[in-house]
RODREN-323631 format. One record per residue (C-alpha): residue number from 1; residue in three letters; x, y, z. Coordinates in nm, 4 decimals, padded with zeros to 6 digits, m for minus. Example, Ala and Ser with C-alpha at 12.3 -4.5 7.8 and 13.67 -1.06 7.14 Angstrom:
<pts>
(pt 1,"ala",(01.2300,m00.4500,00.7800))
(pt 2,"ser",(01.3670,m00.1060,00.7140))
</pts>
This chain:
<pts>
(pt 1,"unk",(00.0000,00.0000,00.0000))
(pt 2,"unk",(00.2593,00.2919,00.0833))
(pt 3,"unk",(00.4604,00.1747,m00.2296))
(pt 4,"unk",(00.1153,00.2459,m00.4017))
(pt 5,"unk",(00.0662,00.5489,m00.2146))
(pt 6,"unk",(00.4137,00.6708,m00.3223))
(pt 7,"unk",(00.3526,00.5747,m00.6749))
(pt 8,"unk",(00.0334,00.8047,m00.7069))
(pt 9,"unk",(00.2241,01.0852,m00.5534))
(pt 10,"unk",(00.5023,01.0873,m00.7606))
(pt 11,"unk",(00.2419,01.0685,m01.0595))
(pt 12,"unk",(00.0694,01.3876,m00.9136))
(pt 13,"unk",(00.3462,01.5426,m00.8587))
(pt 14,"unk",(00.4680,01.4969,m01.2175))
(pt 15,"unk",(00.1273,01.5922,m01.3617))
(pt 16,"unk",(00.1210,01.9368,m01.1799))
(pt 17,"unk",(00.5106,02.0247,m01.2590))
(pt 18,"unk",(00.3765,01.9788,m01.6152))
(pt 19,"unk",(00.1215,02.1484,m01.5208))
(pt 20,"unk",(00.2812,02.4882,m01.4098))
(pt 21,"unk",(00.5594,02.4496,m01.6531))
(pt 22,"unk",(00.3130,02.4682,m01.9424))
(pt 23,"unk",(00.1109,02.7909,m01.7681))
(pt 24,"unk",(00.4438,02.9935,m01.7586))
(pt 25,"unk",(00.4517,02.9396,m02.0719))
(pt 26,"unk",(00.1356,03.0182,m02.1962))
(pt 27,"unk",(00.0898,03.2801,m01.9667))
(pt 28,"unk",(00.4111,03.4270,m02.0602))
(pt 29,"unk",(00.3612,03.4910,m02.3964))
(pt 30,"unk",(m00.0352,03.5826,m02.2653))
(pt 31,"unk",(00.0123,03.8575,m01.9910))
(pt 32,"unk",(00.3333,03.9192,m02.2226))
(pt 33,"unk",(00.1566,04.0295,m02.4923))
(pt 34,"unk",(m00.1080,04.2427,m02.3188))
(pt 35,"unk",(00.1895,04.3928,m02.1430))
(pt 36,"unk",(00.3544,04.5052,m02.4729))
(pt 37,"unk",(00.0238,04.6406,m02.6078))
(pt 38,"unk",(m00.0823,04.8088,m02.2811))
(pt 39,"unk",(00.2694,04.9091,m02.2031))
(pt 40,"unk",(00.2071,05.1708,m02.5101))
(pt 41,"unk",(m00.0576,05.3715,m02.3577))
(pt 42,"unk",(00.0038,05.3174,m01.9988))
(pt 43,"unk",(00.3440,05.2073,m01.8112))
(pt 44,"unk",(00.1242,05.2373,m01.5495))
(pt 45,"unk",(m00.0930,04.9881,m01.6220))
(pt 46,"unk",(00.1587,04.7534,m01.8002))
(pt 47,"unk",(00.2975,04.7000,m01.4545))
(pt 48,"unk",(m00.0506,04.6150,m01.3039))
(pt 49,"unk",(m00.0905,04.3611,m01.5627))
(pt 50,"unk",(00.2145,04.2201,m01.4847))
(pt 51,"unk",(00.1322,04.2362,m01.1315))
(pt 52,"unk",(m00.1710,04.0277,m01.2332))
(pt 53,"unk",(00.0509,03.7846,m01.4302))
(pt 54,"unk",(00.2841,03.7183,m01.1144))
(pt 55,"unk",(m00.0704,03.6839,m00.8923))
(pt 56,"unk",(m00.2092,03.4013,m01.1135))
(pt 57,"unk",(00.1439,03.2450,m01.1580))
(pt 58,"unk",(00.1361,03.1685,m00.7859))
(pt 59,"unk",(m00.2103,03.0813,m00.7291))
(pt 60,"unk",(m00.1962,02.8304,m00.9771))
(pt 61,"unk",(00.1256,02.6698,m00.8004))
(pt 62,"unk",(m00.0336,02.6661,m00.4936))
(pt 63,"unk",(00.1911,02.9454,m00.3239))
(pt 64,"unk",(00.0151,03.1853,m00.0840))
(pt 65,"unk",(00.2180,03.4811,00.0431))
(pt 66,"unk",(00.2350,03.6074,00.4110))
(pt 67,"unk",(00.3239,03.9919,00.4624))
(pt 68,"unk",(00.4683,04.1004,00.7798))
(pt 69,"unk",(00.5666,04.5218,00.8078))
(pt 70,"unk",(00.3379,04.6395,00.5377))
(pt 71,"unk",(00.2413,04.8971,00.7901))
(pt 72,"unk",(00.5956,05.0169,00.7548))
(pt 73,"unk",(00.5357,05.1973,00.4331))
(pt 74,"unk",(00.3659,05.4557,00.2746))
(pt 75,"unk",(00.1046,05.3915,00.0299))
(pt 76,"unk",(00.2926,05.7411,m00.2304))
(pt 77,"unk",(00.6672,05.6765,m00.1364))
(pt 78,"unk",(00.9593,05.5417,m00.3214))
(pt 79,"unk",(01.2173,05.3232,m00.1731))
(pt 80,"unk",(01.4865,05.0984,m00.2429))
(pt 81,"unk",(01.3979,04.7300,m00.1574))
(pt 82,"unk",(01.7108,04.4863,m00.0780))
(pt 83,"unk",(01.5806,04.1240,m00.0447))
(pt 84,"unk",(01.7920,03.8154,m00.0516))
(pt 85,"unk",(01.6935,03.5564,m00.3082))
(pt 86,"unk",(01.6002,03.2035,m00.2812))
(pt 87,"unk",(01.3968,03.0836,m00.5879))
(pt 88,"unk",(01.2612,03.1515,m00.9200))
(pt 89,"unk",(00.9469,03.2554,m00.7212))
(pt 90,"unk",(01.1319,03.5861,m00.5126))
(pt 91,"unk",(01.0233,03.8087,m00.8074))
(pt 92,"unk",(00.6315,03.7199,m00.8699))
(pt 93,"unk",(00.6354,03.6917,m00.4482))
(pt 94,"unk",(00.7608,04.0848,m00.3974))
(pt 95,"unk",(00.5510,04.1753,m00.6895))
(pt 96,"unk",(00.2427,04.0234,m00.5516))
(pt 97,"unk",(00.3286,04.0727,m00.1795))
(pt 98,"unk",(00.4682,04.4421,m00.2341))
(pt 99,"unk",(00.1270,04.6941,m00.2555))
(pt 100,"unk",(00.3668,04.9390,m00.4369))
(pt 101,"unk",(00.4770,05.0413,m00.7987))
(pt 102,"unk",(00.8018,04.8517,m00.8246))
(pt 103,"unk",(01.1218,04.7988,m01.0944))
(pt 104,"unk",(01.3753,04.5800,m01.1062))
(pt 105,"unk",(01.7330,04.5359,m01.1947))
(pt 106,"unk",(01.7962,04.2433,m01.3851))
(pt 107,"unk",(02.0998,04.0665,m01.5777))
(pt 108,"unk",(02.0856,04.2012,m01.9778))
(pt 109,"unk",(02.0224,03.8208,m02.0751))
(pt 110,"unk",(01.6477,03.8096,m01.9462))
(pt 111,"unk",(01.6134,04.1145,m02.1704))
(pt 112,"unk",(01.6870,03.9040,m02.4697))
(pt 113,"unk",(01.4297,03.6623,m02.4578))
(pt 114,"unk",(01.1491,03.7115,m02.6659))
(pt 115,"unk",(00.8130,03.8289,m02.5717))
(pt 116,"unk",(00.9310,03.8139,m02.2103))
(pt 117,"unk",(01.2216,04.0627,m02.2331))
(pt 118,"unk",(01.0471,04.3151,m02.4606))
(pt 119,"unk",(00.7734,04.3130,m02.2038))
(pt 120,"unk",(01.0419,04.3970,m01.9361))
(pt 121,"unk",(01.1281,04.6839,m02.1203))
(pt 122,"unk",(00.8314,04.8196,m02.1664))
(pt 123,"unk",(00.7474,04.8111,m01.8052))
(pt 124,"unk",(01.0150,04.9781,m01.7128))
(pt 125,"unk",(01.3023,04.7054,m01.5951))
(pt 126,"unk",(01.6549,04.8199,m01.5714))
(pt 127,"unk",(01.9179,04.5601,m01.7747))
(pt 128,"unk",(02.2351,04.5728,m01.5948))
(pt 129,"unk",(02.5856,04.4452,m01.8163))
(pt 130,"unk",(02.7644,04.2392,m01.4973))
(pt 131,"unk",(03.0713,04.1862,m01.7045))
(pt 132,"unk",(03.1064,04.5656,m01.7824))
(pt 133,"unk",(03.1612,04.7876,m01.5073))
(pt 134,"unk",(03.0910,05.1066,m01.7369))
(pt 135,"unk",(02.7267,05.0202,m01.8571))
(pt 136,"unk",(02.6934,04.8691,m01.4873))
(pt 137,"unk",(02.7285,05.2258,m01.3813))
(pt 138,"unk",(02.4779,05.3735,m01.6931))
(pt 139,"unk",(02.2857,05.1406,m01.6093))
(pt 140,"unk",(02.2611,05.2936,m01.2036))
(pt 141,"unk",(02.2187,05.6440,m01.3484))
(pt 142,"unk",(01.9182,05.5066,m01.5992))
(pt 143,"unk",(01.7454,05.3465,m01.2589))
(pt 144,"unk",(01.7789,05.6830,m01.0276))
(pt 145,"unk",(01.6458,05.8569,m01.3119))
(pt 146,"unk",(01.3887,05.6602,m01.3489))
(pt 147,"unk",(01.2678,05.6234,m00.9800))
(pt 148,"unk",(01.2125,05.9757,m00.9722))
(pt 149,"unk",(01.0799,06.0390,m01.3040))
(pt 150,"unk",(00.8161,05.7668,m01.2605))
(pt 151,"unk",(00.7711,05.8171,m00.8718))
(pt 152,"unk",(00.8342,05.4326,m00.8796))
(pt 153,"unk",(01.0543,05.1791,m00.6377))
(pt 154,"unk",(01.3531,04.9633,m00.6850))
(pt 155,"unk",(01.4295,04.6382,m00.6179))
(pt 156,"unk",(01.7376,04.4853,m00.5456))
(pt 157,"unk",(01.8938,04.0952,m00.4657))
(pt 158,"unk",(02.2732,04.2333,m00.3614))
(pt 159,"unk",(02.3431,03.8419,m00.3397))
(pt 160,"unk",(02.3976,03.8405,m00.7491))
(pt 161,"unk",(02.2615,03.4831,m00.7306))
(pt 162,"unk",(02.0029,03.2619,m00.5356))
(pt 163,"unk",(02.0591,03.0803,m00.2438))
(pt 164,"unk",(02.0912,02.6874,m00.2791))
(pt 165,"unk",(01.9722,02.6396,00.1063))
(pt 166,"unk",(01.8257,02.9601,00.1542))
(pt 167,"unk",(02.0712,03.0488,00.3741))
(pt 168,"unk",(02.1331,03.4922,00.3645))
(pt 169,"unk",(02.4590,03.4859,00.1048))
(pt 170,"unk",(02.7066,03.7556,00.1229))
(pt 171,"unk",(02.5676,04.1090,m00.0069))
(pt 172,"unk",(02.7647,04.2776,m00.2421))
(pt 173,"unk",(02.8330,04.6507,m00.2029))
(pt 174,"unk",(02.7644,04.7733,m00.5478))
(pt 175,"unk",(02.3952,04.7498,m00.5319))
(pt 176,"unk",(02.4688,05.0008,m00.2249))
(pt 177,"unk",(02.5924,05.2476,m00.4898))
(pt 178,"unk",(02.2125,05.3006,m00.6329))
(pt 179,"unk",(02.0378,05.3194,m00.3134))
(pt 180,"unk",(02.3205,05.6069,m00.1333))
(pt 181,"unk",(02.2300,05.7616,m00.5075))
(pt 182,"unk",(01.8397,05.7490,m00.4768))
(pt 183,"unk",(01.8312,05.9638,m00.1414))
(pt 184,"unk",(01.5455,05.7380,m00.0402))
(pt 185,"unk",(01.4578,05.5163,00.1975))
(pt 186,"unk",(01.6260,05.1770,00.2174))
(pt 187,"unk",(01.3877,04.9105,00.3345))
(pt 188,"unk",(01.5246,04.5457,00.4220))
(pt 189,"unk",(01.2975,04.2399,00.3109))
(pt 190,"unk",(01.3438,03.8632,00.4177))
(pt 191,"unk",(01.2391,03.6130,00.2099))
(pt 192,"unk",(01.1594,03.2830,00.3981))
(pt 193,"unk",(01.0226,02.9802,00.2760))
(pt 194,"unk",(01.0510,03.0265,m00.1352))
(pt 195,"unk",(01.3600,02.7963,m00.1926))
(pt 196,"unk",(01.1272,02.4820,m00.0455))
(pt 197,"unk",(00.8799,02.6103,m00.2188))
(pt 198,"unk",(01.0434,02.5978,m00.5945))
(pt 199,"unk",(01.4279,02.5402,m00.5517))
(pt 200,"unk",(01.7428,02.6275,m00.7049))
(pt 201,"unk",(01.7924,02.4192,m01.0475))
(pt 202,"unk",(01.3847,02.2715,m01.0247))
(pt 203,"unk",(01.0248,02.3074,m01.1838))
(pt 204,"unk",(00.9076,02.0857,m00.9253))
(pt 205,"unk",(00.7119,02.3322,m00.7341))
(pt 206,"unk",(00.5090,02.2788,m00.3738))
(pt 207,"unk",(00.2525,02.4171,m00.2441))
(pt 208,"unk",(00.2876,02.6180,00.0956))
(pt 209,"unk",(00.3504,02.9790,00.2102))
(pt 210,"unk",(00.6206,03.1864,00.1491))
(pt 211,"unk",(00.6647,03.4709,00.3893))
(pt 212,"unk",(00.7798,03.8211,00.3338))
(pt 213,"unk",(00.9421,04.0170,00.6512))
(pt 214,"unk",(00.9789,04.3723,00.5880))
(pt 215,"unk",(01.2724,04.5524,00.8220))
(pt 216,"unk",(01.2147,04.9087,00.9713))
(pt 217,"unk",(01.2701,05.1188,00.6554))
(pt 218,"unk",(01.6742,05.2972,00.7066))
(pt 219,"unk",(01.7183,05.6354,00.6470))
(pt 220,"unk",(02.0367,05.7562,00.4271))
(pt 221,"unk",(02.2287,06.0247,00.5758))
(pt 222,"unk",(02.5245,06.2623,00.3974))
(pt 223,"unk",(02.8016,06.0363,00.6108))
(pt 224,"unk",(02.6779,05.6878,00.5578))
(pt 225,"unk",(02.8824,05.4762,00.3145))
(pt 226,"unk",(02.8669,05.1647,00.0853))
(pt 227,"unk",(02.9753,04.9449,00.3623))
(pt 228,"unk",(02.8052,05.0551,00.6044))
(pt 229,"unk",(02.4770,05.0497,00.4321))
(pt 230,"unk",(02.5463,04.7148,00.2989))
(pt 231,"unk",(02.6461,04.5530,00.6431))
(pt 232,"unk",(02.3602,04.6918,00.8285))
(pt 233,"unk",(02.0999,04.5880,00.5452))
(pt 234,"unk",(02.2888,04.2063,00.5301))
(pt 235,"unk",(02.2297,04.1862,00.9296))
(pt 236,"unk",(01.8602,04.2960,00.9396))
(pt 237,"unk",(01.7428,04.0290,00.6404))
(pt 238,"unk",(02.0067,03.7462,00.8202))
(pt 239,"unk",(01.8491,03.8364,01.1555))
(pt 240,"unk",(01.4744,03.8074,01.0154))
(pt 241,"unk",(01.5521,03.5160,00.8001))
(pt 242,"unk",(01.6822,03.2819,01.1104))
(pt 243,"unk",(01.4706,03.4260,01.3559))
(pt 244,"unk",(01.1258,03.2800,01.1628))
</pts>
């Protein structure tokens, strides 16, 4: 009977990896599409679509998403986010979980996929060249801009990669460089739960709850530097992640 048991699982489990593999791909090129049409009357609303998009991505996995701090922010501010990254799942997660108008940086290849990256574009994304320390820095300037052009906020993974474990990785201090720039607030988030949920390497995704932790926001000041802004951020999302 279990070895029964364990065949049907493994079955189901199959079934619904195929599943959500096939609807990020249809509803890629889907919500992609009305992104790139929306996206030319309204940037606006191109990122509410895609706010929709990332919604029923994770409802049809199963994921639900626990907020804790949304109190901490105001409903017509800009900030800089810096979240550590676990999964695949992070960026639908903050977009979902986040009740604000929100950009990210991203490497230049995502850009280059087709339907997908155009629609990133359009939104509003910021490509950043890793391997090219003078775009990397365009690239900084184009984001600032934009934030307060657009009266939208950043996001930011200063790991550079996801977590295998989800264990906090080193930060790395060049993300630090855009926020000290901004002049706004810089507002830790921990990400707990998302690497079980879909991890490193894997389409087989479970159902469960990821939870988002949002820190006391931090304000910049004229004498604060890279470092310290980048230790102090690394210590608030470690403490939150292993104190769940």
């Amino acid at each position: 009977m279990d070895r029964q048991n364990s065949g049907m699982s493994a079955v189901f489990n199959l079934i619904k990896m195929l599943f959500f593999v096939f609807w990020v791909v249809f509803s890629t090129i889907l919500y992609g599409l009305l992104v790139l049409t929306f996206g030319l009357l309204s940037r606006k609303f191109a990122r509410f679509v895609a706010r929709l998009w990332n919604q029923h991505l994770l409802w049809v996995g199963g994921v639900k998403i626990s907020v804790d701090g949304l109190n901490k922010l105001g409903q017509n501010k800009r900030y800089v986010f810096i979240a550590n990254h676990q999964s695949a799942l992070d960026i639908p997660v903050l977009y979902a979980g986040l009740n604000q108008q929100v950009s990210f940086i991203a490497k230049k290849e995502l850009f280059m996929i087709p339907i997908f990256g155009w629609g990133l574009r359009v939104i509003g994304h910021i490509w950043i060249d890793r391997g090219n320390a003078r775009k990397a820095i365009e690239s900084i300037k184009r984001a600032v801009m934009r934030m307060k052009k657009e009266n939208v906020s950043l996001i930011l993974f200063p790991e550079g990669t996801r977590s295998c474990d989800g264990k906090v990785l080193d930060f790395k201090q060049g993300s630090f460089s855009l926020a000290l720039q901004a002049g706004v607030q810089v507002v830790p988030v921990a990400i707990l739960n998302s690497a079980e949920m879909l991890p490193k390497s894997s389409f087989q995704i479970r159902s469960g709850t990821i939870k988002l932790k949002i820190c006391d926001p931090i304000d910049i000041t004229p004498e604060m530097t890279k470092a310290d802004l980048c230790a102090r951020t690394h210590n608030m999302v470690k403490a939150a992640v292993e104190g769940c």
